[in-house]
N, C-alpha and C positions, 0 to 999 in steps of 0.2 A: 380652674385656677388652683383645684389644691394640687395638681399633679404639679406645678409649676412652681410653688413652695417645697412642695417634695424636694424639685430638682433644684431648687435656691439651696436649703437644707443641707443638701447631699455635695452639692457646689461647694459651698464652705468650708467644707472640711478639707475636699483639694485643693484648696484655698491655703489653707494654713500650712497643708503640708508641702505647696508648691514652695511660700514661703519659706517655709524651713529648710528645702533643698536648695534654695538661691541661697541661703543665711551660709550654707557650707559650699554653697559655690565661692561664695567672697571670699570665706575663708583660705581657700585656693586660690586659683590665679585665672580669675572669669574676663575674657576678652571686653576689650570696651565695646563692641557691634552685639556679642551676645547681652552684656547690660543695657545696653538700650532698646534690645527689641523687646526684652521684659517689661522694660519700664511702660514701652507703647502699646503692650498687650493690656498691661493693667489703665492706663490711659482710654484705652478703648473699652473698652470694660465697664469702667465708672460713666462715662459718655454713653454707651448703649441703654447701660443701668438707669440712667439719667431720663432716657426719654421714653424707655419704657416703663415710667413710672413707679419703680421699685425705690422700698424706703431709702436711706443713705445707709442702713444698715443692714442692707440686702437679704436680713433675714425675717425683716416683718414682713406680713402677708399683706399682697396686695390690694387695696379698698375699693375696687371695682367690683358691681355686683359680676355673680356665675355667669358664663357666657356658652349658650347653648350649642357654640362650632369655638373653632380656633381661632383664635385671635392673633394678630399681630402683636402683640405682647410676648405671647406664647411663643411664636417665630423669632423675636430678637433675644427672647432666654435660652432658648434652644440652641441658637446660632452661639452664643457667649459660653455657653456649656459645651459644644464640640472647642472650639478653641480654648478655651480654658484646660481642658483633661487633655487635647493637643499640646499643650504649653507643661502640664503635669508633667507628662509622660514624658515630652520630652527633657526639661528637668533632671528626671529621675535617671535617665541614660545618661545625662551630662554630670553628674553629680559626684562625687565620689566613694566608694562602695563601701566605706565604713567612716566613722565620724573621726575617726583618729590616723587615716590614711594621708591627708593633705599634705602639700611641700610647705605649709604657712605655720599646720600646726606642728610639723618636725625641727620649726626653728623658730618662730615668735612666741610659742606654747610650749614652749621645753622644759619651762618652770613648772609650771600645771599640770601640764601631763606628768613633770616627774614626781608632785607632790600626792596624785591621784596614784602613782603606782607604791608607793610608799608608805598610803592605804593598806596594802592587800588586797586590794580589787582583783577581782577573778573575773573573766569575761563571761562565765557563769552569772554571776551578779549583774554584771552589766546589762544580760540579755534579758534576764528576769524584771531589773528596773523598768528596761523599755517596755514592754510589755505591759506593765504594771500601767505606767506613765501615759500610753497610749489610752486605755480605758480611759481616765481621768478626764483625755482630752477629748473625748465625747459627752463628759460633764461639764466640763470649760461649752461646748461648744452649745450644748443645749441650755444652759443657762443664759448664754447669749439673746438665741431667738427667742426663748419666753422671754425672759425678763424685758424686750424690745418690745412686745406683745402685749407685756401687761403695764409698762409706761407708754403706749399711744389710749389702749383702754381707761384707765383713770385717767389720762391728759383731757381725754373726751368728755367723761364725767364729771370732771372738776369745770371744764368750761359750761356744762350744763347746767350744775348747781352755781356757776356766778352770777348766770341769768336769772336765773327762780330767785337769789338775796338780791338782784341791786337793787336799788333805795332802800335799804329796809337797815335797822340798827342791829343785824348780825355781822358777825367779827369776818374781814372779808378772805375768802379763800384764796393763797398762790400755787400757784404751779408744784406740783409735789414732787420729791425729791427721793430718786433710788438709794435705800443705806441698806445695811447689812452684807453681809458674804453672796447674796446671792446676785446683786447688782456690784460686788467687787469683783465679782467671778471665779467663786469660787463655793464648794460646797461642804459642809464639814460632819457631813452626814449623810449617808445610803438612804434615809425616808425622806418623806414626800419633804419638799422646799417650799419656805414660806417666803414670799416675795414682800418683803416690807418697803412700807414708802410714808417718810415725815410730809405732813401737809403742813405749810407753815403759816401762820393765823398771825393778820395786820389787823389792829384797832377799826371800830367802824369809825366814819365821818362823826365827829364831835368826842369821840372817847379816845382815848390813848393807852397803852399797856405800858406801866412801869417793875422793872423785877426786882425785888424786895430778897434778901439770903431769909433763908427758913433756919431761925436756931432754934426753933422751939421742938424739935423736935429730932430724937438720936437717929439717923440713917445714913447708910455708908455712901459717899461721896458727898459733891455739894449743891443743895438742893435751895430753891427757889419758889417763891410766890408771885401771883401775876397780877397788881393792881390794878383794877380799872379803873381810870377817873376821865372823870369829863373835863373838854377844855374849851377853850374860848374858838369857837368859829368866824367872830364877831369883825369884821375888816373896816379899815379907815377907807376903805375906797365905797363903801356900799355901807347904807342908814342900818343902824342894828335893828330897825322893824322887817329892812328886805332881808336878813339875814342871820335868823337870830340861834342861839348857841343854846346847848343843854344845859352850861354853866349858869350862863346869864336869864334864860327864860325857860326854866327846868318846867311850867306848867301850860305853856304856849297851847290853844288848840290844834295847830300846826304836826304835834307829835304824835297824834292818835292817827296821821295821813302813814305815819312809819313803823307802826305798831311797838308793844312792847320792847325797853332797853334792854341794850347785853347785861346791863347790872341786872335788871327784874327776871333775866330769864338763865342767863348762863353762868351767875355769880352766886358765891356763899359771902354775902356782906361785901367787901369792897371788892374780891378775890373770885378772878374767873376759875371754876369747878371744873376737874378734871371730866368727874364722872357725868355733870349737867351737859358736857360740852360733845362728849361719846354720844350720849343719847339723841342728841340734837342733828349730831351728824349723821348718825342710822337714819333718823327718821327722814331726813333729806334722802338720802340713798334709796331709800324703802321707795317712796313716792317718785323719785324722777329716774329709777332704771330701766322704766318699762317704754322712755322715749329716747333711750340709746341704742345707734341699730343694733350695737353687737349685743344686745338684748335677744337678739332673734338665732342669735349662735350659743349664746350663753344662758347656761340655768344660774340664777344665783341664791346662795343660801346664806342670809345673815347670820353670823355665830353671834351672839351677844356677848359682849365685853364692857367693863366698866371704864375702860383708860382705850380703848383703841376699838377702828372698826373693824372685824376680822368678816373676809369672805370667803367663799368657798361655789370657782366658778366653775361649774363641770361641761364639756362638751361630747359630744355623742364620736368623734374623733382623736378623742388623748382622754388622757387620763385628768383629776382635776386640779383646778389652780387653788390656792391658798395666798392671797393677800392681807396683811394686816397696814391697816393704814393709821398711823398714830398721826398725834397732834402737836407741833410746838411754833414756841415764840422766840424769834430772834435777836442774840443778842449785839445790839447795835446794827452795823455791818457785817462781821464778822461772821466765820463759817459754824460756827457753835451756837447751838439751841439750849432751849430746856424746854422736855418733850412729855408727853403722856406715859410716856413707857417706866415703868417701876422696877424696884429692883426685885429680882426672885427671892421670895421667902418672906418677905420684909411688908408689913402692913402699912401702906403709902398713906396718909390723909387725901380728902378729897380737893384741896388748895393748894398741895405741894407736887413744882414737876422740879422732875431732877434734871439735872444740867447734863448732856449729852454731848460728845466728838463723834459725832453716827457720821453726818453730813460731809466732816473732816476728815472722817477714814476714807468715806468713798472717795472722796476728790486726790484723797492721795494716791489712792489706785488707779484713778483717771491719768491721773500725773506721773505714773510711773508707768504705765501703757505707752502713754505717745511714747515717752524717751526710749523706753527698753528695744532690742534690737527687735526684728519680727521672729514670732516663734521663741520669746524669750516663754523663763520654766518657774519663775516665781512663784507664780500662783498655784501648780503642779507641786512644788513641794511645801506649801502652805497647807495645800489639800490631803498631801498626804500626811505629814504629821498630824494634822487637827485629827484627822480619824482615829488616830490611835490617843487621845487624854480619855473618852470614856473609861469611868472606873478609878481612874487616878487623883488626885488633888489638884490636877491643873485645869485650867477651864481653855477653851477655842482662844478665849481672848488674850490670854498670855501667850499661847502659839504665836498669834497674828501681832501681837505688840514683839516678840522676838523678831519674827521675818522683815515689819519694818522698819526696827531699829539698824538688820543687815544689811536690809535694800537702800538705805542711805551711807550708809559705810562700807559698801563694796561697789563693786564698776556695776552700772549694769548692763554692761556686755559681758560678764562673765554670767550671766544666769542663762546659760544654752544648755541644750541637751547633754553636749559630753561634758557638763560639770553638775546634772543632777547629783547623782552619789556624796560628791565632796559637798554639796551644799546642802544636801541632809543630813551630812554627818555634822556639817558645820552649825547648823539650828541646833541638834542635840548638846552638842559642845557648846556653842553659845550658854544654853537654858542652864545645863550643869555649872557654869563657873556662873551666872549670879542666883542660882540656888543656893552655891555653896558659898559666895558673898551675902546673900541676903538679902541681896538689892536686884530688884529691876524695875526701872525707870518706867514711867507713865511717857508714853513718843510725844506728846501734845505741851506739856510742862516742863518750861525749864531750857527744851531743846534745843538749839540753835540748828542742826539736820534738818527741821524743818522746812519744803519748799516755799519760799518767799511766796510764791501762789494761791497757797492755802492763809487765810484772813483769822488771823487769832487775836479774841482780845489781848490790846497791850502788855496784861499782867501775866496773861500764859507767859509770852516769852521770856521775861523777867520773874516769873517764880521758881520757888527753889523745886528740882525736881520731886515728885509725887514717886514717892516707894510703892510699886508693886507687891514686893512681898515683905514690907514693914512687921504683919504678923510673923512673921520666920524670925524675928530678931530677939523677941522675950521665947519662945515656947522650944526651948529645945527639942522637944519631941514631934512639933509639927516640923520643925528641920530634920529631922533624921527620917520619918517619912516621906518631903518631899525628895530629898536625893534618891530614897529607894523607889521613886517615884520615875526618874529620873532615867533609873537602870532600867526599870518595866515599859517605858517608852520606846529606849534605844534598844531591849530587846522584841517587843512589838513591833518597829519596824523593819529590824531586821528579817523577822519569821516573815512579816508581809512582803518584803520585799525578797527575798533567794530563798525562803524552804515552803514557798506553796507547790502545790502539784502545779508542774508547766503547763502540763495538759487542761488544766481548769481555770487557767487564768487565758491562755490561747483562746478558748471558747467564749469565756467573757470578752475577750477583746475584740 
């Protein structure tokens, strides 16, 4: 079966790229009989997919133990890989031989193109971008399958620790939740990738979580305390002797059947403890990994951490995984947390989580996936930019609060391959004029771009927008560094992108 992932793997990627030659067939002028046998190639495809039991995202490995001959499995992957690289190939014949050649873009893209030559774009450049770009999408494409990889693996584990708590008065565990760049898809760094995932913590049966704002204490953003109290379980339908409440009968024999409360074990006074609640979740981990089968694939190495669980899963087939899995509580409905995760530098108390949009970014990248066209390049130039701030005053997350401030303020059918260039230069341009403003807006506050889909408490939308670079307003001299910051960027990725050696990015690619 691992050859058969090999060839899911190695599928997908002709996958994307079939994609992308239909995306410039439309562009053209593609017969209606040739669009519909695509459409029934991939029809059949997901149907084969289907009952050969492969995940819905064709890149997890399949849960069937090793099989000592070939399997019918094998034969219907097989069979869906000749016609798939048949469907490639043909494609690539039918296609047209340069992205700028089409009869659609010589006359509905006459703007665009003329705006890109107005540039100085050199085909030079162009060729080196693709190039460039191509790599990338073998980063796009492998963060895919792990990070698929490593949400069935904790989906697993989290169903296993709900088993070990129920009845018992610990906070109950939900379904955890892909954040960070690496479940956006994207990576803003050459070293190993930490796959992060919020686990989100419900009050147990009789206690409830209230979130209290934390003034007491100076930290940047805005930061939260998590009250536990007890409430009334007590019902008019049933005698308070059958059913009686932490409130009301706080010394009942009945509670030593549930052992110690979330107050007595995972709180500082009324206030659930970051670091009592890290500890409590290792220690679950420790003890119930050795009954998960991927146990038998996977070595695990607890790292110890005060605010999150970090693990470290190695396989004797790749190289190894890095998960950190933090902790938060939800506010209301709404897609915003306040999470275990602290801020860099900053001495956190052990009662205060800060308020997070981790959960909100990803959903917005979810959200801009379905809509973008296939083989759209967003995350391609998110990626490329983030690699070039080390060293500079900007951090990943202004990169990525720039890309989708654009990504709502431009089509996103313009984010394809022939407008990479213009939309790298356009993020640089962007970042420069509210440098040199002074302002850049927090995407979560204030915004109205927001999609309707993503759940934000009320006051987000109705407050006044949150200044990114507020500090650029008193310190003239941190303004005059960030523009020069600004030029070291845009000439960093110029050199990355047209004056490497061809020949050594050819090879890496």
């Amino acid at each position: 079966m691992a050859l058969v992932r090999f060839f899911a793997n190695l599928l997908s990627l002709f996958i994307l790229e079939a994609q992308q030659c239909y995306a410039r067939m439309n562009e053209a002028v593609l017969k209606p009989t040739e669009e519909q046998l695509i459409q029934q190639a991939r029809e059949i495809f997901e149907w084969l997919k289907y009952l050969s039991g492969i995940n819905s995202s064709f890149l997890v490995p399949l849960r069937q133990p090793r099989q000592p001959v070939i399997s019918w499995e094998d034969l219907i992957v097989a069979a869906v890989l000749v016609l798939l690289l048949g469907l490639y190939w043909w494609t690539r014949r039918r296609s047209p031989d340069t992205d700028d050649s089409s009869s659609e873009e010589s006359s509905g893209s006459d703007t665009h193109c003329q705006e890109v030559e107005s540039e100085g774009e050199t085909v030079e450049e162009r060729h080196h971008a693709l190039i460039y770009e191509r790599r990338i999408q073998w980063t796009v494409l492998s963060l895919c399958y792990t990070s698929s990889t490593v949400q069935e693996l904790l989906g697993d584990l989290l169903r296993l620790l709900q088993g070990h708590l129920a009845n018992s008065s610990s906070p109950e565990l939900q379904p955890a939740i892909g954040v960070g760049s690496a479940f956006e898809g994207w990576n803003p760094c050459d070293s190993d990738v930490t796959y992060r995932m919020l686990v989100p913590l419900k009050a147990p049966h009789g206690y409830s979580f209230h979130l209290e704002p934390d003034f007491a204490h100076e930290l940047p953003g805005k930061n939260f305390c998590v009250r536990v109290s007890p409430e009334c379980t007590c019902s008019a339908e049933e005698p308070a002797g059958d059913a009686p409440c932490f409130l009301h009968y706080p010394e009942e024999p009945w509670r030593r059947n549930q052992g110690p409360s979330v107050l007595d074990t995972l709180c500082t006074g009324p206030y659930l403890d970051v670091h009592k609640t890290a500890l409590w979740f290792q220690n679950l981990v420790m003890s119930a990994w050795g009954e998960l089968p991927q146990s038998r694939r996977y070595r695990m190495q607890l790292q110890l951490s005060r605010h999150s669980c970090k693990l470290k899963l190695s396989n004797a087939s790749r190289g190894p995984l890095f998960v950190k899995l933090l902790f938060g509580v939800q506010q209301g409905d709404s897609d915003i947390f306040v999470s275990s995760q602290t801020a860099a530098g900053f001495f956190t108390p052990s009662t205060t989580w800060p308020e997070t949009c981790a959960v909100a970014e990803a959903k917005f990248f979810r959200h801009v996936a379905r809509n973008a066209p296939p083989g759209s390049y967003h995350l391609n130039c998110l990626q490329l930019c983030a690699r070039m701030v080390p060293g500079t005053g900007f951090s990943t997350y202004i990169i990525k609060t720039v890309v989708m401030h654009l990504l709502t303020t431009t089509p996103l059918s313009d984010w394809r391959r022939r407008y990479l260039l213009p939309h790298l230069k356009e993020i640089m341009r962007y970042l420069r004029r509210r440098v040199e403003e002074k302002r850049l807006n927090h995407f979560f506050f204030g915004n109205h771009n927001v999609p309707e889909e993503i759940v934000l408490p009320p006051a987000f939308r109705e407050a006044k927008p949150i200044n990114l670079f507020q500090h650029l307003t008193d310190d003239t001299a941190a303004h005059a560094e960030a523009l020069r910051d600004c030029e070291q960027l845009q000439d960093r990725l110029t050199r990355r992108l047209f004056r490497e050696d061809e020949r050594g990015l050819e090879a890496e690619s």
